[in-house]
C-alpha positions as CSV (number, residue, x, y, z in Angstrom):
1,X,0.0,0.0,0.0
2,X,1.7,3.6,-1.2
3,X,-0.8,5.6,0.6
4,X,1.2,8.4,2.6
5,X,1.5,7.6,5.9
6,X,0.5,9.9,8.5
7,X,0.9,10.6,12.3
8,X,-1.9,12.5,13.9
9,X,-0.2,15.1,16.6
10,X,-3.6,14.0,19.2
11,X,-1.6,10.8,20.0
12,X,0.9,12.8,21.7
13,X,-1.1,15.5,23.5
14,X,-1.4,14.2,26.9
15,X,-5.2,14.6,26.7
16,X,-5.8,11.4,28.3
17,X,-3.0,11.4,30.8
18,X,0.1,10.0,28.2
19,X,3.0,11.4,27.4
20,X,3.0,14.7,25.7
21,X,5.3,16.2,23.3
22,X,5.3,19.9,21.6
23,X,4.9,20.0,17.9
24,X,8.1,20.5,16.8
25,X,8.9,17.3,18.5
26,X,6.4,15.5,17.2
27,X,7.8,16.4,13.7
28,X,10.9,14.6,15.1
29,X,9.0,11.7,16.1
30,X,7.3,11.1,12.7
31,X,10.6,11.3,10.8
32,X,11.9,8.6,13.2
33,X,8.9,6.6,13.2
34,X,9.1,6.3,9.1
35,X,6.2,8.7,8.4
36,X,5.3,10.5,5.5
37,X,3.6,13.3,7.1
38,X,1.6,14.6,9.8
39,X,-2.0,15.4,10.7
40,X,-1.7,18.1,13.3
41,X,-3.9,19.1,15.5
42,X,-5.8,22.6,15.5
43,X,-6.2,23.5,18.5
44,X,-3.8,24.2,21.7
45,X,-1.7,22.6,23.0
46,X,-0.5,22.1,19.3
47,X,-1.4,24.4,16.0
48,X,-4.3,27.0,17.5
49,X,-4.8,29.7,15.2
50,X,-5.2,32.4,18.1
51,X,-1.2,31.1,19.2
52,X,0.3,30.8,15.4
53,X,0.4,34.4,13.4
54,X,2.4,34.6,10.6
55,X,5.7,34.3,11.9
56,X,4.9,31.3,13.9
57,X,3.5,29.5,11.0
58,X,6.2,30.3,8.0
59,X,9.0,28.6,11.3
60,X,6.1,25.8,11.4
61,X,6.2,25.4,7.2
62,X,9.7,26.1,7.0
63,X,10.1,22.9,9.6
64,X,7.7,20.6,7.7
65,X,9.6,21.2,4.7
66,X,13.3,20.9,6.5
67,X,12.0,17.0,7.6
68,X,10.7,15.8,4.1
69,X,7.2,15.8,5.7
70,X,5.5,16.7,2.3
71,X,1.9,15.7,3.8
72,X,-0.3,17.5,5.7
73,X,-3.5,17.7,7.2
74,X,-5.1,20.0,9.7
75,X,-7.2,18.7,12.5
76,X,-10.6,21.2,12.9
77,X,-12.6,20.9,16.0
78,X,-16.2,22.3,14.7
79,X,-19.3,21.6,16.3
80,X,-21.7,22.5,13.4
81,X,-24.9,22.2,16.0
82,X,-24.0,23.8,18.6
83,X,-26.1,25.9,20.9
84,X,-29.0,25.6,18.7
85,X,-31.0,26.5,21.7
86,X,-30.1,30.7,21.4
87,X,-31.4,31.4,18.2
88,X,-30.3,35.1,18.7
89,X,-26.8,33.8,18.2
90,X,-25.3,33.6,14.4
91,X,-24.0,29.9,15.0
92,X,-23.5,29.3,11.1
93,X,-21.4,32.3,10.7
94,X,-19.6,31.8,13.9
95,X,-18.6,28.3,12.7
96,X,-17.5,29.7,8.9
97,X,-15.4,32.3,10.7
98,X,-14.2,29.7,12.4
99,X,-13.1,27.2,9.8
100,X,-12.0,29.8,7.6
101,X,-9.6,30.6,10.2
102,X,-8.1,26.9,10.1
103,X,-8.4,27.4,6.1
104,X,-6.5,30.0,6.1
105,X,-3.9,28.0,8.7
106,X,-4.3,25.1,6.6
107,X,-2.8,27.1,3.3
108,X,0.4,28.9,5.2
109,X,1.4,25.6,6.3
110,X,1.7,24.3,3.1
111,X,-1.4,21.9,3.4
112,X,-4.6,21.3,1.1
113,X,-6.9,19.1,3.5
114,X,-8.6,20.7,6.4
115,X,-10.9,18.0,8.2
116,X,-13.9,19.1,9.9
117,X,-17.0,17.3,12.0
118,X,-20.5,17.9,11.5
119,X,-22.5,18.4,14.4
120,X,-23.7,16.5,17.8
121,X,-27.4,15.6,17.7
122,X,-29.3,19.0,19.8
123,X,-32.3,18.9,21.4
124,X,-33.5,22.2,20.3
125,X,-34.2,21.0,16.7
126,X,-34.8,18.7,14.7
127,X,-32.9,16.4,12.3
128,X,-34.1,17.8,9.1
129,X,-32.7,21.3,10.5
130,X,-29.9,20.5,11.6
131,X,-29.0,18.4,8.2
132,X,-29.8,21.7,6.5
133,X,-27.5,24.1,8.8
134,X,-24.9,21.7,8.3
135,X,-25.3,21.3,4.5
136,X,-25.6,25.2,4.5
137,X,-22.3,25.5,6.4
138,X,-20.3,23.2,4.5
139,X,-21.6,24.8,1.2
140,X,-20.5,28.4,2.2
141,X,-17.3,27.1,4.3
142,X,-16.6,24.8,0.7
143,X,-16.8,27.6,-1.7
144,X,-15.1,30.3,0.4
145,X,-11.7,27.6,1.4
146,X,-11.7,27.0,-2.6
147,X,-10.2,30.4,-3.1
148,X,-7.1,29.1,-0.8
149,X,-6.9,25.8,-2.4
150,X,-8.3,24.0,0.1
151,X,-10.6,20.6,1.0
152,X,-12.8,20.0,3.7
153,X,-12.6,16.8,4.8
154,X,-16.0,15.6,6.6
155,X,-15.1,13.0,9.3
156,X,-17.7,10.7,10.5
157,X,-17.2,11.2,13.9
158,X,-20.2,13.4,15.3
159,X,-23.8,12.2,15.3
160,X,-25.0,13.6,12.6
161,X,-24.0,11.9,8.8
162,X,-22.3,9.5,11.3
163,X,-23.4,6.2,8.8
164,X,-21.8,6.0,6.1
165,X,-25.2,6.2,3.6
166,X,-25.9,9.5,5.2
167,X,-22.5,11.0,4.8
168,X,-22.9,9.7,0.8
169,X,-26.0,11.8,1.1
170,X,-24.3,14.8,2.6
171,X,-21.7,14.9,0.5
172,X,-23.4,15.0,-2.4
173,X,-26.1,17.7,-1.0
174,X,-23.3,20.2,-0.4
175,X,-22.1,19.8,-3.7
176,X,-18.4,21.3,-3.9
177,X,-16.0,19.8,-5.6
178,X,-13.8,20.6,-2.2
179,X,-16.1,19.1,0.4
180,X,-14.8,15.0,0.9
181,X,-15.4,13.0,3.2
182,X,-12.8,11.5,5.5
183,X,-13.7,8.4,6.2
184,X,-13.0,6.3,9.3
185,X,-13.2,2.6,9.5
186,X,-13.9,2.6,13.7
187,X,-17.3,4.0,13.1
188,X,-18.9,1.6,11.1
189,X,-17.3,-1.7,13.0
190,X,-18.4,-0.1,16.1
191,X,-21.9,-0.2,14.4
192,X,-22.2,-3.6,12.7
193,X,-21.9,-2.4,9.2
194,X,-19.8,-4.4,6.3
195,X,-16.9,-2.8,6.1
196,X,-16.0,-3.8,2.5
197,X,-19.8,-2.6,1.6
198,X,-18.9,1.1,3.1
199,X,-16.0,1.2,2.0
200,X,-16.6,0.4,-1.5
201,X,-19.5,3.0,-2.1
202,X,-17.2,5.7,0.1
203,X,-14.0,5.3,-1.5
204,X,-14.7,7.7,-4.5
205,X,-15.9,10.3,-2.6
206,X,-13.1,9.9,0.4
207,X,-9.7,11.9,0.5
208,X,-8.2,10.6,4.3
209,X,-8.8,8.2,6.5
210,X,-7.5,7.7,10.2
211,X,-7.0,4.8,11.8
212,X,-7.1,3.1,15.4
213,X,-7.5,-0.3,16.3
214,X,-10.0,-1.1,19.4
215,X,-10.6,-4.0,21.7
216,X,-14.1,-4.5,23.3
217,X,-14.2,-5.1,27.2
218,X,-18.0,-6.1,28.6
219,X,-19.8,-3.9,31.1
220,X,-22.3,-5.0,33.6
221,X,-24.2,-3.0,36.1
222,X,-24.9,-4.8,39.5
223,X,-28.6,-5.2,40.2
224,X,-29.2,-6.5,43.9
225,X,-32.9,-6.5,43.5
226,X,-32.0,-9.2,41.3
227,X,-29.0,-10.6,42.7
228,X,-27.0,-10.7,39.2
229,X,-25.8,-8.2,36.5
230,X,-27.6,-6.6,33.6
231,X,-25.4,-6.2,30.6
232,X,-23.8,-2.3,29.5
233,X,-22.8,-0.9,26.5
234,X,-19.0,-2.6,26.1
235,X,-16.3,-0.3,26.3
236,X,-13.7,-0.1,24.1
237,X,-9.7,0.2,24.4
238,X,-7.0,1.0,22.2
239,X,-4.5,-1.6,21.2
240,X,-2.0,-2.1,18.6
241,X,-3.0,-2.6,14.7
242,X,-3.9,-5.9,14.1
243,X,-4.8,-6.7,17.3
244,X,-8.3,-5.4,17.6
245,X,-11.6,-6.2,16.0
246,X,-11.6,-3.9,13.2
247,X,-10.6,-5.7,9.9
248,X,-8.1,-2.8,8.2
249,X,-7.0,-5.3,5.1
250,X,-10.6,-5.4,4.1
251,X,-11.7,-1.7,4.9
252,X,-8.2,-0.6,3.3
253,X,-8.0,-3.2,0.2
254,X,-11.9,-1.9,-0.6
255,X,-10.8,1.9,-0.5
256,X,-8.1,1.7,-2.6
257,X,-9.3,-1.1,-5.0
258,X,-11.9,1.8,-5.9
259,X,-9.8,4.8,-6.3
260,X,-8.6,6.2,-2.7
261,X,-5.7,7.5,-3.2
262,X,-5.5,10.0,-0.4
263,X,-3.6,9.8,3.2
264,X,-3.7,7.4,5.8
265,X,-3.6,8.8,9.6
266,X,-2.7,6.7,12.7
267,X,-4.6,8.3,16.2
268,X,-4.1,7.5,19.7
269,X,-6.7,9.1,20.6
270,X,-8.2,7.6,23.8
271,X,-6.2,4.9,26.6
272,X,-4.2,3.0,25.5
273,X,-3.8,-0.9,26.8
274,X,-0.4,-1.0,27.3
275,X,0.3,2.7,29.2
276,X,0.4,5.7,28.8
277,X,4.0,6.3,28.8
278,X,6.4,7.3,25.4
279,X,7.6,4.4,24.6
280,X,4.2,3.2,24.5
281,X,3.2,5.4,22.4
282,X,6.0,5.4,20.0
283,X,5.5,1.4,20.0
284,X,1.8,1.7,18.9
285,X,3.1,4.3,16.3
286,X,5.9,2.0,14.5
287,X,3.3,-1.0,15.1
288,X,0.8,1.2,12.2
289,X,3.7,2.2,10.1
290,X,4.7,-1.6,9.7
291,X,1.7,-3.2,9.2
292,X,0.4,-0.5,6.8
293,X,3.6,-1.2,5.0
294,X,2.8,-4.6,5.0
295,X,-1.2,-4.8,3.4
């Protein structure tokens, strides 16, 4: 598999008690490691737009460039339905300010892909209105990052276009030539669905993907009344490609067998198994460059 290769910065953020590193570092790390790039995250304590002006960002380019990391992706953090609940409050052109900021951070670094969310299901609305802010946002957001040379890359991470019909449907509804989708393989396995089926109607429309591979533990909740234990929703935990439940040679093999050519992310983005400490996280790191290599 040729697919770039790509480390994504949240694995070493310390924002589930591991060991964190500053970004410059984690440039370091991915050279080391045997990646062809990073996905960095946009927000602090990595690549915030408020803590990056333009000096900050041409030393951030100028150190991409200096390590032969010639792919990049920026990490957005936008939650498209939020606070639905003040309608006083311009959310859509909050959010587009917003992204456009990252857009604009996105091109400096030397980058084309920005990926985004879409929005956590709100009570104050329905799902038909907050399908069409969404739609509405990504339209405008779209056709203003085009002047930058810029995609949107929709995740399907949040509730909403979570499945991978919907976020077909979406995709097409904004109807930009800039708006993708980057789709995960975690989602779907999580929820049941064929992963060579997804992955076969998503790959044309799909620019990155990111990858982590998950174990499931059982949950049960005590019930005395009863004297035994009613049965949770499992939990899952992070654990070293290959090892987990999630069939990547399948979901991988399907995307590129119809025309994904984009990047490939690894993400340690929740606990990990094995610790929380650097060489940990390093060894989960190599672990995804190796067997990518090897599919």
């Amino acid at each position: 598999m040729n697919n770039p290769l790509l480390l994504h910065s949240v694995s070493y953020a310390g924002l589930w008690g591991q060991a964190a590193l500053p970004v410059t570092a984690i440039l370091d790390k991915a050279v080391q490691l045997g990646f062809d790039g990073v996905m960095l995250m946009a927000k602090r304590p990595h690549v915030s737009a408020l803590d990056f002006a333009a000096r900050e960002r041409e030393q951030l380019r100028q150190q991409l460039e200096q390590r032969g990391l010639k792919h990049l992706c920026l990490a957005g953090y936008c939650n498209l339905t939020a606070d639905l609940e003040h309608a006083e409050i311009p959310h859509r052109e909050l959010q587009v300010t917003y992204l456009l900021e990252l857009v604009k951070l996105t091109q400096e670094l030397g980058g084309t892909l920005l990926r985004v969310f879409t929005g956590y299901d709100h009570p104050a609305a329905d799902s038909g209105r907050q399908l069409r802010l969404i739609t509405d946002t990504l339209k405008e957001t779209a056709q203003r990052a085009a002047m930058f040379g810029v995609t949107l890359g929709v995740q399907n991470h949040h509730d909403q276009a979570v499945d991978w019909q919907s976020l077909h449907d979406l995709i097409h509804a904004v109807g930009e030539p800039n708006c993708r989708a980057c789709y995960d393989a975690w989602a779907p396995a999580l929820q049941g669905v064929d992963l060579k089926t997804a992955a076969t109607a998503m790959a044309p429309l799909t620019v990155h993907t990111t990858t982590a591979d998950y174990q499931l533990r059982p949950r049960f909740r005590y019930r005395p009344d009863l004297v035994n234990y009613e049965a949770q929703t499992p939990s899952t935990i992070a654990v070293p490609m290959g090892e987990g439940f999630i069939d990547y040679p399948v979901f991988l093999k399907a995307l590129v067998a119809n025309g994904f050519t984009g990047s490939i992310a690894y993400e340690m983005c929740s606990p990990l198994r094995d610790g929380r400490d650097l060489d940990t996280l390093d060894r989960y790191a190599r672990r995804f460059v190796d067997y990518a290599r090897g599919l």
